[in-house]
FIDRENNU-991208 format. One record per residue (C-alpha): residue number from 1; residue in one letter; z, x, y. Coordinates in pm, 1 decimal. Layout:
{NUM, 'A', {Z, X, Y}}
...
***
This chain:
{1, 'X', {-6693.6, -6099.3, 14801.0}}
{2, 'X', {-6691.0, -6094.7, 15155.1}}
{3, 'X', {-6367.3, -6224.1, 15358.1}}
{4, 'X', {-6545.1, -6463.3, 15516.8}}
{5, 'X', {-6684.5, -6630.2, 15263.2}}
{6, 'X', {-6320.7, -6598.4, 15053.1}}
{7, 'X', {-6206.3, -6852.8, 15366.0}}
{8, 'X', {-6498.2, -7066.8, 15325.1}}
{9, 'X', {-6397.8, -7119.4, 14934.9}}
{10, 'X', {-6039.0, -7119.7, 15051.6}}
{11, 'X', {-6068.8, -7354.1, 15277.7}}
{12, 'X', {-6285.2, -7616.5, 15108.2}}
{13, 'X', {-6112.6, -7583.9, 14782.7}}
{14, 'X', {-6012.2, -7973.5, 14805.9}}
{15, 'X', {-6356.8, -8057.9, 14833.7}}
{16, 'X', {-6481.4, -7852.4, 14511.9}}
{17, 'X', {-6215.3, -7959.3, 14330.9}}
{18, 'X', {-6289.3, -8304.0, 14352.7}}
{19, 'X', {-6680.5, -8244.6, 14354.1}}
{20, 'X', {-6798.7, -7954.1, 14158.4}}
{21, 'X', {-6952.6, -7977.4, 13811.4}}
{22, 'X', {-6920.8, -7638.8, 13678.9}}
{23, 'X', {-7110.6, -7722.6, 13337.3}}
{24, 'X', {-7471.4, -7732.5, 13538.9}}
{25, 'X', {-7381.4, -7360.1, 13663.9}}
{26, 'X', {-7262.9, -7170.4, 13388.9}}
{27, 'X', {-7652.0, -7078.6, 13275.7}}
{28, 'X', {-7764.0, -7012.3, 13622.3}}
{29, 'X', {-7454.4, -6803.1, 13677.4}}
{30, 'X', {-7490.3, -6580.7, 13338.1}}
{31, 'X', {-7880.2, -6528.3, 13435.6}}
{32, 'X', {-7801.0, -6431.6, 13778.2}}
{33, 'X', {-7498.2, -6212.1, 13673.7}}
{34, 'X', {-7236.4, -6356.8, 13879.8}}
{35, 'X', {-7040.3, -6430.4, 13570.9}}
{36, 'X', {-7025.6, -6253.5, 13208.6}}
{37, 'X', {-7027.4, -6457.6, 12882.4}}
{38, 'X', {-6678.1, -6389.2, 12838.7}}
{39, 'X', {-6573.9, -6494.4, 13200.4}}
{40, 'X', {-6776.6, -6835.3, 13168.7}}
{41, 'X', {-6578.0, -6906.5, 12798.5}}
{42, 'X', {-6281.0, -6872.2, 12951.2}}
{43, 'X', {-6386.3, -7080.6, 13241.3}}
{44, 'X', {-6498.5, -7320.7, 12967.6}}
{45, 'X', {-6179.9, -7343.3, 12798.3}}
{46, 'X', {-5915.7, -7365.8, 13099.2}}
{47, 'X', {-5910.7, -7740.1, 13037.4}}
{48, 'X', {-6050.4, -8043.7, 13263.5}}
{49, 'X', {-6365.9, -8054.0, 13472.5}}
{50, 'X', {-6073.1, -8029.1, 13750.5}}
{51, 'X', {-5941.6, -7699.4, 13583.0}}
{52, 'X', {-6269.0, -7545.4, 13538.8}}
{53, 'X', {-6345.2, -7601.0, 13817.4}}
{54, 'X', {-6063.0, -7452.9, 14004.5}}
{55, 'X', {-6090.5, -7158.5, 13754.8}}
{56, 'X', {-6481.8, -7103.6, 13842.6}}
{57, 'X', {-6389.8, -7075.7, 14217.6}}
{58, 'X', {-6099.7, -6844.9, 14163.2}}
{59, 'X', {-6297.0, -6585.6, 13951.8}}
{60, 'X', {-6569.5, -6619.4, 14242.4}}
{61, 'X', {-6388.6, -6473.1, 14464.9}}
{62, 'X', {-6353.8, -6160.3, 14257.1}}
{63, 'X', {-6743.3, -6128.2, 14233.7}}
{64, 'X', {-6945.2, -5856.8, 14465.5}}
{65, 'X', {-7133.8, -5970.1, 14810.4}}
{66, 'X', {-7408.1, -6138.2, 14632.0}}
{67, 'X', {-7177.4, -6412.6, 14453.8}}
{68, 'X', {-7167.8, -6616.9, 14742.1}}
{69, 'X', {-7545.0, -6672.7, 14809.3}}
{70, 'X', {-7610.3, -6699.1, 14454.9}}
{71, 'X', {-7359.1, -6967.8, 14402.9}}
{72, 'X', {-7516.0, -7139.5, 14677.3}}
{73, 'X', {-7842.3, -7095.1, 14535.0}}
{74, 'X', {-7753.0, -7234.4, 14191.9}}
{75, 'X', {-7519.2, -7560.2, 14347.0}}
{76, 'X', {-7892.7, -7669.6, 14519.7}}
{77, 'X', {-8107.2, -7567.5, 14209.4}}
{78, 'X', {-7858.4, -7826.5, 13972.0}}
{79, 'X', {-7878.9, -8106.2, 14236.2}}
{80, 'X', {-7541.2, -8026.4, 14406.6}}
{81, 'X', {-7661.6, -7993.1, 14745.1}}
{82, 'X', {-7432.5, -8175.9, 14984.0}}
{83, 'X', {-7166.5, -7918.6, 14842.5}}
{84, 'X', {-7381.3, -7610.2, 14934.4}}
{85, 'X', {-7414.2, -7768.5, 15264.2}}
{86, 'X', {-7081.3, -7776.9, 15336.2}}
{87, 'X', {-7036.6, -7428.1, 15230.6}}
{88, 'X', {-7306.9, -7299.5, 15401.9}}
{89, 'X', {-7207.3, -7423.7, 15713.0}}
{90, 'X', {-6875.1, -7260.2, 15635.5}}
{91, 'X', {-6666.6, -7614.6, 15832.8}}
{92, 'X', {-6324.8, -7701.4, 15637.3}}
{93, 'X', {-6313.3, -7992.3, 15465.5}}
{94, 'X', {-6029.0, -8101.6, 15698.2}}
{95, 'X', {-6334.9, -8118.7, 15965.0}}
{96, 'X', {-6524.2, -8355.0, 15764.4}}
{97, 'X', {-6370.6, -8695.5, 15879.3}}
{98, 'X', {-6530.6, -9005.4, 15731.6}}
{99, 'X', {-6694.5, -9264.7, 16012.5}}
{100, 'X', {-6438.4, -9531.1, 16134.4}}
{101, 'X', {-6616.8, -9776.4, 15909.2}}
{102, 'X', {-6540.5, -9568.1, 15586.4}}
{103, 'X', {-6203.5, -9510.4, 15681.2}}
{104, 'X', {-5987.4, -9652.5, 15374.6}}
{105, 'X', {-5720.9, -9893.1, 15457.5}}
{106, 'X', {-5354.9, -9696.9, 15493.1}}
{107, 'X', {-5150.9, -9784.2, 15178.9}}
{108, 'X', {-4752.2, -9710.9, 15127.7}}
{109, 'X', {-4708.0, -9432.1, 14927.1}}
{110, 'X', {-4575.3, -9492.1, 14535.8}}
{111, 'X', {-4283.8, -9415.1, 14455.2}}
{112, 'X', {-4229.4, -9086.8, 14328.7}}
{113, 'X', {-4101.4, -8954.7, 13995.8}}
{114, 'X', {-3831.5, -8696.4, 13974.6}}
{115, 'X', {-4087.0, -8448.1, 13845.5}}
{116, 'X', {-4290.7, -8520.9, 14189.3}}
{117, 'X', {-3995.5, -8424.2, 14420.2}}
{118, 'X', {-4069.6, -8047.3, 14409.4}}
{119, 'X', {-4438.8, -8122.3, 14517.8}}
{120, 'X', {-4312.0, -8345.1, 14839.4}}
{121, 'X', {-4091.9, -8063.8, 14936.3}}
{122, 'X', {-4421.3, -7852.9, 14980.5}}
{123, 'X', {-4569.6, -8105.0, 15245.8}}
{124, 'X', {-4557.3, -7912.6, 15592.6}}
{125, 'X', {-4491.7, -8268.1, 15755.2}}
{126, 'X', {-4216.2, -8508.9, 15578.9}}
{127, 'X', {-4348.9, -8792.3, 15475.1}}
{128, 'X', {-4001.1, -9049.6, 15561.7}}
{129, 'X', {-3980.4, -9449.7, 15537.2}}
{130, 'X', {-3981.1, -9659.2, 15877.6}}
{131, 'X', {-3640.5, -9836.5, 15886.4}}
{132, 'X', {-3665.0, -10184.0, 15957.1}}
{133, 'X', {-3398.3, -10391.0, 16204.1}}
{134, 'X', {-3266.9, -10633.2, 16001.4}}
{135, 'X', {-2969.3, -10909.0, 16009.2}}
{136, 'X', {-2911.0, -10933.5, 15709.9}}
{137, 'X', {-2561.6, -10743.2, 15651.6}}
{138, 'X', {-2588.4, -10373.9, 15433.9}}
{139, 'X', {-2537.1, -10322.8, 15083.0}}
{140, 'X', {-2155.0, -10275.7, 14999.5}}
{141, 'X', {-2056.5, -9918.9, 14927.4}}
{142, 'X', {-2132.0, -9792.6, 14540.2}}
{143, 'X', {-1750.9, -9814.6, 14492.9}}
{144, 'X', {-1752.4, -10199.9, 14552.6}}
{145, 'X', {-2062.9, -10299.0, 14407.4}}
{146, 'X', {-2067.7, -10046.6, 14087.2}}
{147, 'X', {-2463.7, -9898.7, 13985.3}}
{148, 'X', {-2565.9, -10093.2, 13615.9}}
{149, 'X', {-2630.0, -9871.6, 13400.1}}
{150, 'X', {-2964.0, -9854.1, 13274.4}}
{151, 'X', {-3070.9, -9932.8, 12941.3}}
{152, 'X', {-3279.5, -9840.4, 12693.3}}
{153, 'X', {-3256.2, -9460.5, 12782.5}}
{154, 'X', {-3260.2, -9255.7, 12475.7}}
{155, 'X', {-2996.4, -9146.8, 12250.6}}
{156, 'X', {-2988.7, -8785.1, 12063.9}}
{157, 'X', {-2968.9, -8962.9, 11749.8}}
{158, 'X', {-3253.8, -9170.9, 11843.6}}
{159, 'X', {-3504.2, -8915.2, 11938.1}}
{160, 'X', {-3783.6, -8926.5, 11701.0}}
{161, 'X', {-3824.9, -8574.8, 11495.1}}
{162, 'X', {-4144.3, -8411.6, 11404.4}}
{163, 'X', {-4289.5, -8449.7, 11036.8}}
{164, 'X', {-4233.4, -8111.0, 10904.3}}
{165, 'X', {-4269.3, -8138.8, 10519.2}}
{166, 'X', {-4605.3, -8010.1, 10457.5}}
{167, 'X', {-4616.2, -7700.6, 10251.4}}
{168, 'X', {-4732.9, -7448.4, 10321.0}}
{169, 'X', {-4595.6, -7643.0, 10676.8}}
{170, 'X', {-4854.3, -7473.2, 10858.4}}
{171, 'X', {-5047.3, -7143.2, 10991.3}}
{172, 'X', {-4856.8, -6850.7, 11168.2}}
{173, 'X', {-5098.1, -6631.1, 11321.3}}
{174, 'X', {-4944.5, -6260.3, 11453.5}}
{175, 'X', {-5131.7, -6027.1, 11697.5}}
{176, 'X', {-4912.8, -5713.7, 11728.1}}
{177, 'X', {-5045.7, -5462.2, 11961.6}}
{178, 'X', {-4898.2, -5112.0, 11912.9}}
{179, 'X', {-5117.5, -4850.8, 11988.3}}
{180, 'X', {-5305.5, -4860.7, 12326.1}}
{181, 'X', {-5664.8, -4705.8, 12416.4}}
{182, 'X', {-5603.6, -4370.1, 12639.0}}
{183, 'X', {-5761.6, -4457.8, 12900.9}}
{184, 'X', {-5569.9, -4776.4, 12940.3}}
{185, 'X', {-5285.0, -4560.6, 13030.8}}
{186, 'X', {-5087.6, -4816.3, 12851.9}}
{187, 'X', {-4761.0, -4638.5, 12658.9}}
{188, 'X', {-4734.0, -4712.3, 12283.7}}
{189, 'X', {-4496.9, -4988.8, 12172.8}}
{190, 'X', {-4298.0, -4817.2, 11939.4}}
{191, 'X', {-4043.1, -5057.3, 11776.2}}
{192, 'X', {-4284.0, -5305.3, 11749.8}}
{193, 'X', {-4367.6, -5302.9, 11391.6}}
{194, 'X', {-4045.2, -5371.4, 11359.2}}
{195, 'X', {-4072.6, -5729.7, 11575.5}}
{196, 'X', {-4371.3, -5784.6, 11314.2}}
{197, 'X', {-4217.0, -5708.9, 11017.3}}
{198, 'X', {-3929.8, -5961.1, 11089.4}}
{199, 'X', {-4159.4, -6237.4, 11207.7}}
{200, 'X', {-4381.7, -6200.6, 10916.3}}
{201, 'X', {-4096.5, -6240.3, 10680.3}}
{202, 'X', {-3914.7, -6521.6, 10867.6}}
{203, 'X', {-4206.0, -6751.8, 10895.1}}
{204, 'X', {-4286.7, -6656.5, 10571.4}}
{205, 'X', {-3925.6, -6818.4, 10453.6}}
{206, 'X', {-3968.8, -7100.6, 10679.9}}
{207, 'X', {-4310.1, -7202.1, 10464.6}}
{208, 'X', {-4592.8, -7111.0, 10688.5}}
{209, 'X', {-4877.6, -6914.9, 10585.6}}
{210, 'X', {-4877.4, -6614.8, 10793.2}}
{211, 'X', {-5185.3, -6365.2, 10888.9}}
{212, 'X', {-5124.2, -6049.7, 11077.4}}
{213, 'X', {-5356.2, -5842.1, 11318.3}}
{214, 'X', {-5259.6, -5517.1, 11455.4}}
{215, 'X', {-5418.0, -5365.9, 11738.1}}
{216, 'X', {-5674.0, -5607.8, 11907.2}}
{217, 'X', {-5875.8, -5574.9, 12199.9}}
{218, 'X', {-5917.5, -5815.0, 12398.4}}
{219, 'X', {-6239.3, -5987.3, 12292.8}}
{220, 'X', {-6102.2, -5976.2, 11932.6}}
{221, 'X', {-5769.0, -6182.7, 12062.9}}
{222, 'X', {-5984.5, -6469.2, 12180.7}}
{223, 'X', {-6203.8, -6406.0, 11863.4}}
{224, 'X', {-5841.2, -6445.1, 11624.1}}
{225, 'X', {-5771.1, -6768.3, 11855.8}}
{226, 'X', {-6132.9, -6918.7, 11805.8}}
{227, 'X', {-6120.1, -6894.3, 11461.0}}
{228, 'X', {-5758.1, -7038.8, 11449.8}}
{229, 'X', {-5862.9, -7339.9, 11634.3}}
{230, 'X', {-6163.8, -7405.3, 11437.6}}
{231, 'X', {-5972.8, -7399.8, 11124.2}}
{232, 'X', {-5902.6, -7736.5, 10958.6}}
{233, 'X', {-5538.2, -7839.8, 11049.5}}
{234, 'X', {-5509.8, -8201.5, 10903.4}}
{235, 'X', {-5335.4, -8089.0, 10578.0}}
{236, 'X', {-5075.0, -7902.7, 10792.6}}
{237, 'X', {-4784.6, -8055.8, 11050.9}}
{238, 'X', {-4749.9, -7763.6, 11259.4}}
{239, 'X', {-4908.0, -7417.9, 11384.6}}
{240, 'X', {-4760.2, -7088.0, 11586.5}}
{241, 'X', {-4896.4, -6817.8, 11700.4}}
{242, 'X', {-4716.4, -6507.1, 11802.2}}
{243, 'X', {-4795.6, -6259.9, 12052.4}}
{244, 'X', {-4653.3, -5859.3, 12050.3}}
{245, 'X', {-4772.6, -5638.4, 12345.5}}
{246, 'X', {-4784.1, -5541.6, 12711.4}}
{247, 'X', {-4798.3, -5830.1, 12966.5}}
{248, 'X', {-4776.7, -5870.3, 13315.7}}
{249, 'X', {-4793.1, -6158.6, 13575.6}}
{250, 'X', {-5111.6, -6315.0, 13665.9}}
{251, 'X', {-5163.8, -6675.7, 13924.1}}
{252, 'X', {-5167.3, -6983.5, 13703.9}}
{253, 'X', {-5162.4, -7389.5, 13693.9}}
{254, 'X', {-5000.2, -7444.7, 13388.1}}
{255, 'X', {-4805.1, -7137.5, 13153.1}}
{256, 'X', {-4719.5, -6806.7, 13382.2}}
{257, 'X', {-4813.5, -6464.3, 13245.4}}
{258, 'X', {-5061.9, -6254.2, 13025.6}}
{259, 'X', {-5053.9, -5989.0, 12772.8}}
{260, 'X', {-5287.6, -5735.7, 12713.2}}
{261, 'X', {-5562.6, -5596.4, 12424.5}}
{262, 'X', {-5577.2, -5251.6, 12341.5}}
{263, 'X', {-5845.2, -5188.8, 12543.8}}
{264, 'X', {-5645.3, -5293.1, 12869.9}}
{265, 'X', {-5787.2, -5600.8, 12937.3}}
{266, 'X', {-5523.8, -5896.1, 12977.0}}
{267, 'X', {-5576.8, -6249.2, 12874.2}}
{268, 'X', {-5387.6, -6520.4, 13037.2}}
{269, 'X', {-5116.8, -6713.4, 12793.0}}
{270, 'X', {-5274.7, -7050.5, 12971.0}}
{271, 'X', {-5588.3, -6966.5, 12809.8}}
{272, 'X', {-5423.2, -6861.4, 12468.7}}
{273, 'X', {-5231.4, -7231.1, 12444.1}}
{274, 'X', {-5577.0, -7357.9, 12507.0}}
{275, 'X', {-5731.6, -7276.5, 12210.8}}
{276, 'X', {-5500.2, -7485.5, 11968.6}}
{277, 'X', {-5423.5, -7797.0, 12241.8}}
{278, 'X', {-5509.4, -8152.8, 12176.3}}
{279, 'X', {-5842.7, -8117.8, 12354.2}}
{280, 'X', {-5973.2, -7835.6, 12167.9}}
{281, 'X', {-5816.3, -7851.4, 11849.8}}
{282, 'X', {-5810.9, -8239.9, 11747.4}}
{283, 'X', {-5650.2, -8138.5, 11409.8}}
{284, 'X', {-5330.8, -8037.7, 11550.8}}
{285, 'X', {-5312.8, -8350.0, 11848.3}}
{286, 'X', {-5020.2, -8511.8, 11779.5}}
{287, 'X', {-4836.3, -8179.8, 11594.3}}
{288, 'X', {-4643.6, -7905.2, 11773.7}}
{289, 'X', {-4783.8, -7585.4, 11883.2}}
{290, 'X', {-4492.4, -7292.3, 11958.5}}
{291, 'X', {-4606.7, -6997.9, 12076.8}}
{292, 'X', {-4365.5, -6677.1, 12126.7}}
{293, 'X', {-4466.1, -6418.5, 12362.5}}
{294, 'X', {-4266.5, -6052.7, 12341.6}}
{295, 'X', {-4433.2, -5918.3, 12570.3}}
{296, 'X', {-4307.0, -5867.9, 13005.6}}
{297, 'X', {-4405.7, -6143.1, 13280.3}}
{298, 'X', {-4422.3, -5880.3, 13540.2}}
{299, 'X', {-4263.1, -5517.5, 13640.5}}
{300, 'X', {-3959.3, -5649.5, 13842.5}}
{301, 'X', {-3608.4, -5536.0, 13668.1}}
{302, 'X', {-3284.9, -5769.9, 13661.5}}
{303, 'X', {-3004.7, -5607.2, 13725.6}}
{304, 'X', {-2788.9, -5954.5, 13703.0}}
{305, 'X', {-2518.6, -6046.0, 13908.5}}
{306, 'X', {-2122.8, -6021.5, 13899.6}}
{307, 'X', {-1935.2, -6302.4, 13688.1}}
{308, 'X', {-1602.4, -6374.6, 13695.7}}
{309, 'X', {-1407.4, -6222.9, 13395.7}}
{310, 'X', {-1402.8, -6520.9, 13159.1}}
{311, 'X', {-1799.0, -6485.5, 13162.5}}
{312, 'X', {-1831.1, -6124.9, 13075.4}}
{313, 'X', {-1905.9, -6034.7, 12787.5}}
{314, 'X', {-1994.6, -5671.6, 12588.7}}
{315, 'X', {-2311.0, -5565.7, 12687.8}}
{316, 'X', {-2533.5, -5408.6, 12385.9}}
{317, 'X', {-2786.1, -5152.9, 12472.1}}
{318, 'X', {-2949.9, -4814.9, 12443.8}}
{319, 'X', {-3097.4, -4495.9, 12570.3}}
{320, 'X', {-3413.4, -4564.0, 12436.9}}
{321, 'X', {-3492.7, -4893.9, 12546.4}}
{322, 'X', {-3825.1, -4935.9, 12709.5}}
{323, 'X', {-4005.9, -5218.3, 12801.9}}
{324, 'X', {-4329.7, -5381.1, 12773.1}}
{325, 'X', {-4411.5, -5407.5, 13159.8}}
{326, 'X', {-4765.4, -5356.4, 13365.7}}
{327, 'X', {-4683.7, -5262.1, 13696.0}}
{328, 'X', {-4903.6, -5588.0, 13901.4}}
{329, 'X', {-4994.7, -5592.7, 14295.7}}
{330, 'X', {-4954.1, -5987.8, 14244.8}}
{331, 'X', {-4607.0, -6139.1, 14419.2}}
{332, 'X', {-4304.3, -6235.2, 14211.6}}
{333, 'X', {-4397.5, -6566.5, 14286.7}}
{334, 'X', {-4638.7, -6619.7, 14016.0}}
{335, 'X', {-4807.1, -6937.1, 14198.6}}
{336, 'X', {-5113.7, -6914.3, 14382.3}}
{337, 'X', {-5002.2, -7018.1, 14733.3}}
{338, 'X', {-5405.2, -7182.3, 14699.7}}
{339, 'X', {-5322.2, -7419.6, 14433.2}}
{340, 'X', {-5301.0, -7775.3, 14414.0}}
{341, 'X', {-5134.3, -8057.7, 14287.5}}
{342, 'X', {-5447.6, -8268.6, 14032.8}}
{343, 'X', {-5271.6, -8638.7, 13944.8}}
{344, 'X', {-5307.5, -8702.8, 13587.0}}
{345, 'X', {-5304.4, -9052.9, 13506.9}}
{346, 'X', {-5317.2, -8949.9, 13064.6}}
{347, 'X', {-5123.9, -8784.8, 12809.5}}
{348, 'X', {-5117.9, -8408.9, 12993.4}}
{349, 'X', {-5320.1, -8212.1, 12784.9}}
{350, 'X', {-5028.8, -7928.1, 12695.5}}
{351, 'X', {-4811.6, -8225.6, 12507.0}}
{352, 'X', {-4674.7, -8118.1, 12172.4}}
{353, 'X', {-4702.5, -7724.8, 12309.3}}
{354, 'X', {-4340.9, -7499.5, 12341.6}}
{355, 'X', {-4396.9, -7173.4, 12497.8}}
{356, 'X', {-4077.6, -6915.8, 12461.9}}
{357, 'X', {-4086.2, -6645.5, 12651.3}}
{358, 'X', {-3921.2, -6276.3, 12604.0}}
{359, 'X', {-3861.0, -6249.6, 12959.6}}
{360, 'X', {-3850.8, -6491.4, 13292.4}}
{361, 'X', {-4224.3, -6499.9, 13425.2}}
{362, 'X', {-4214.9, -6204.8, 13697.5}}
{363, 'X', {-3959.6, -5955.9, 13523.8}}
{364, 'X', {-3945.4, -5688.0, 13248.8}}
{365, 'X', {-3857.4, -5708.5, 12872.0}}
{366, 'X', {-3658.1, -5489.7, 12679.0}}
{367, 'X', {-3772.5, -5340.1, 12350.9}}
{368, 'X', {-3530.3, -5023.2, 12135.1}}
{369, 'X', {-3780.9, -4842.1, 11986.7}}
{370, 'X', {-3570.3, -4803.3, 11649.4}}
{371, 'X', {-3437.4, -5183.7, 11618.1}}
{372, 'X', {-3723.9, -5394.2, 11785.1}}
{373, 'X', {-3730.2, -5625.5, 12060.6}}
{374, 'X', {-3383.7, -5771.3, 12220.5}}
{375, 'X', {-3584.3, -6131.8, 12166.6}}
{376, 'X', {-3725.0, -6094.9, 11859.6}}
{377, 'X', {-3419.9, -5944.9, 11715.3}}
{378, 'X', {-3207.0, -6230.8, 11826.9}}
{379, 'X', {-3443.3, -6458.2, 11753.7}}
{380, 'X', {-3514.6, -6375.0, 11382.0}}
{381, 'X', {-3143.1, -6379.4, 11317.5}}
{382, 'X', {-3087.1, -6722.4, 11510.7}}
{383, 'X', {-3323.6, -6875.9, 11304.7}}
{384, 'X', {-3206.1, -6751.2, 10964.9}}
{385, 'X', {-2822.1, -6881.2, 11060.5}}
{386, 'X', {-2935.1, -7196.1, 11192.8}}
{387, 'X', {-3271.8, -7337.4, 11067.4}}
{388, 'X', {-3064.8, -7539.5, 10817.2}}
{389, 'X', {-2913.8, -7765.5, 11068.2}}
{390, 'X', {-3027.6, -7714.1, 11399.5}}
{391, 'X', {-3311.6, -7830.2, 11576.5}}
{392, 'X', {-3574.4, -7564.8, 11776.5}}
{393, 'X', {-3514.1, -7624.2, 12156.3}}
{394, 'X', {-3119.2, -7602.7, 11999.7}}
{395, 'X', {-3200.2, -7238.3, 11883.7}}
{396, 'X', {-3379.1, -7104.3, 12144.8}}
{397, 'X', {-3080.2, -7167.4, 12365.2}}
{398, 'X', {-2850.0, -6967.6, 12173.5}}
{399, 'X', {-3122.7, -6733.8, 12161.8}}
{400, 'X', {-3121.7, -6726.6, 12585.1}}
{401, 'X', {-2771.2, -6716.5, 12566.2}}
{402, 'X', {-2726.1, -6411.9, 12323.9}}
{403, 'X', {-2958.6, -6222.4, 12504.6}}
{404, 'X', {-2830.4, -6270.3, 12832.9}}
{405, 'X', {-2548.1, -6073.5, 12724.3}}
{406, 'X', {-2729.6, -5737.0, 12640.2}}
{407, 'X', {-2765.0, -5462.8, 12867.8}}
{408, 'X', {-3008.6, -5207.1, 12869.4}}
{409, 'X', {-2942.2, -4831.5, 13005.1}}
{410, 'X', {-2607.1, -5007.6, 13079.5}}
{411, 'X', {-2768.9, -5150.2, 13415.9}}
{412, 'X', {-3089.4, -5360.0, 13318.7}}
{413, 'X', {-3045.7, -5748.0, 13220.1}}
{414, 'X', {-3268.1, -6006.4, 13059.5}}
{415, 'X', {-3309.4, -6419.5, 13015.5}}
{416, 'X', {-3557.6, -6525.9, 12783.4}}
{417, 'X', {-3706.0, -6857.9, 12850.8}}
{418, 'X', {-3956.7, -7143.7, 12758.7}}
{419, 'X', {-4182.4, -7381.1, 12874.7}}
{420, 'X', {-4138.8, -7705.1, 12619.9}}
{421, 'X', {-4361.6, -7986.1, 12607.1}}
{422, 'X', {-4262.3, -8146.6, 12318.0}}
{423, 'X', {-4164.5, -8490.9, 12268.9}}
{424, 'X', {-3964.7, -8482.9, 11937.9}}
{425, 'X', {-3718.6, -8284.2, 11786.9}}
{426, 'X', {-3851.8, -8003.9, 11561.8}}
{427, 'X', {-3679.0, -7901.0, 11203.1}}
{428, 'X', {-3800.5, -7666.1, 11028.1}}
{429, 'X', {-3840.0, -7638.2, 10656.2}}
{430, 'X', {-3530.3, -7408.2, 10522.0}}
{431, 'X', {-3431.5, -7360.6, 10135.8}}
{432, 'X', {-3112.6, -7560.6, 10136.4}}
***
């Protein structure tokens, strides 16, 4: 696509957003080849109208010369004219001010939650409260008029934990990626049967039902995933899926990263936790859905930082560590410096969803090619010393912690990581 008409997108993205519907497209799209099948199911399946929508325009711009005109041509043939017009006369929506009459009334701002705070700090002008004179004297300092303390916040021992006494408890689905097409130019993961064999096993003892695939391109992934959705979840209280191969960093709204077929092509963990969330798979709403990704974020390398001597620690490691990293022209920053904040006034679609990472999103991840993965090493071991008494988000911890201490080529550091959206504590089934 041409630059200029990248701006145009770029600079009416607000307006789409809040406007487009990208279900009366997808048909004109596919017959005028702007999009593939494939492109318009993922499109389909990145959540929300909102999310589609922002999806549909980003994969635009990726199109040849003649996406532009086309998507122009197919907004007026499904009755979205007013938003070809504005694209076709290529003004920003920051142009199009609405008549004095229109104008709504100015409104104080809510206040914000702590999870907003980050999203203020983005503003390029402060937004700050007008102080008002007033006689009446100021509050006394904290010290002489102590803060209540509020109530009803929630104990540990009062956090609600997740039925888990189903059996089998539910489905473990493994994709282990190994061997890589040749013309990918992707190395072979050796060491990763290893990572597989573990899994397999441990899930296995922890009462799931666990199916295996080796070696999938990446049409087959989203295949495996489609099927796993479509399954019939109600007699189950949880489901995983874990992912073996090369990643790398792609822009996102929701979970960072990707990981790769055999055949080279990447697909985007956001779009694998899709498959199985409340939305998509109403069988599991309610239940949690972990997902463990071995696999790198991006090609950058940590090399860590000094600690005083109290924190140091024995650093394991090997000669023939290698790890599962495509190199990626995107920034370290793995945030599209177009996106935007959407309000969400319902239960967030990703609820009941824990994604643990290998690696922080952006950086490499370490595999030996005799023992396995650093991650899935420590992670199969945390789980078979602690599953009897400690709780997930617990383990994972120790499992960041433990692996923060290894050390590859003697150099080369890494912090595993997740992204957890559940709301109760998770125990799972152990023979006690």
């Amino acid at each position: 696509m041409e630059e200029r008409h990248k701006r145009i997108l770029q600079s009416n993205r607000s307006v789409l957003m809040g406007g487009l519907d990208p279900s009366k497209l997808y048909d004109g799209l596919l017959e005028k080849r702007v999009f593939t099948q494939d492109m318009i199911d993922e499109i389909k399946n990145s959540g929300t109208r909102r999310d589609q929508a922002r999806q549909l325009v980003r994969d635009l711009e990726t199109r040849g010369s003649r996406a532009f005109p086309l998507f122009l041509q197919c907004l007026h043939e499904t009755g979205q004219q007013s938003l070809a017009e504005i694209l076709q006369n290529g003004a920003p929506a920051a142009q199009l001010q609405p008549s004095p009459a229109a104008r709504p009334a100015v409104r104080p701002l809510p206040l914000s939650s702590p999870m907003d705070a980050d999203k203020l700090s983005r503003e390029t002008v402060p937004v700050c409260p007008v102080q008002q004179p007033s006689t009446t004297p100021s509050p006394s300092p904290e010290k002489d008029s102590p803060r209540p303390r509020p109530q009803g916040r929630p104990r540990r021992d009062s956090i609600q934990s997740y039925k888990m006494d189903a059996s089998p408890c539910g489905l473990c689905l493994i994709i282990n990626n190994m061997e890589f097409e040749p013309q990918t130019e992707l190395s072979n993961r050796k060491g990763s049967n290893i990572d597989c064999d573990k899994l397999e096993s441990r899930f296995k003892a922890l009462n799931f039902t666990v199916e295996v695939k080796t070696n999938l391109k990446q049409r087959q992934i989203k295949h495996a995933l489609s099927a796993l959705c479509k399954k019939d979840h109600s007699q189950y209280d949880c489901c995983v899926v874990i992912m073996l191969s090369h990643g790398t960093e792609v822009s996102h709204n929701r979970f960072p990263g990707a990981v790769y077929g055999v055949d080279g092509q990447h697909i985007p963990v956001q779009l694998i936790t899709n498959y199985l969330n409340g939305q998509h798979c109403p069988s599991l709403q309610g239940k949690p859905k972990l997902f463990f990704i071995q696999a790198c974020g991006g090609d950058e390398k940590d090399t860590g930082f000094e600690v005083s001597p109290d924190e140091a620690a024995p650093s394991i490691g090997g000669e023939d560590d290698q790890t599962d990293a495509i190199p990626t022209s995107s920034s370290s920053d793995s945030l599209s410096t177009s996106d935007e904040v959407d309000a969400r006034a319902t239960l967030p679609t990703p609820s009941d969803i824990l994604v643990s990472y290998s690696t922080f999103p952006g950086y490499v991840s370490w595999r030996d090619t005799q023992a396995g993965s650093w991650y899935v090493e420590t992670l199969d071991r945390i789980l078979e010393e602690n599953a009897n008494t400690d709780d997930l988000v617990t383990m994972l911890m120790m499992v960041n912690h433990e692996v923060s201490q290894n050390s590859a080529k003697g150099l080369y550091k890494q912090m595993p990581g997740s992204f957890n959206f559940l709301r109760k504590l998770l125990y799972f089934q152990t023979q006690r």
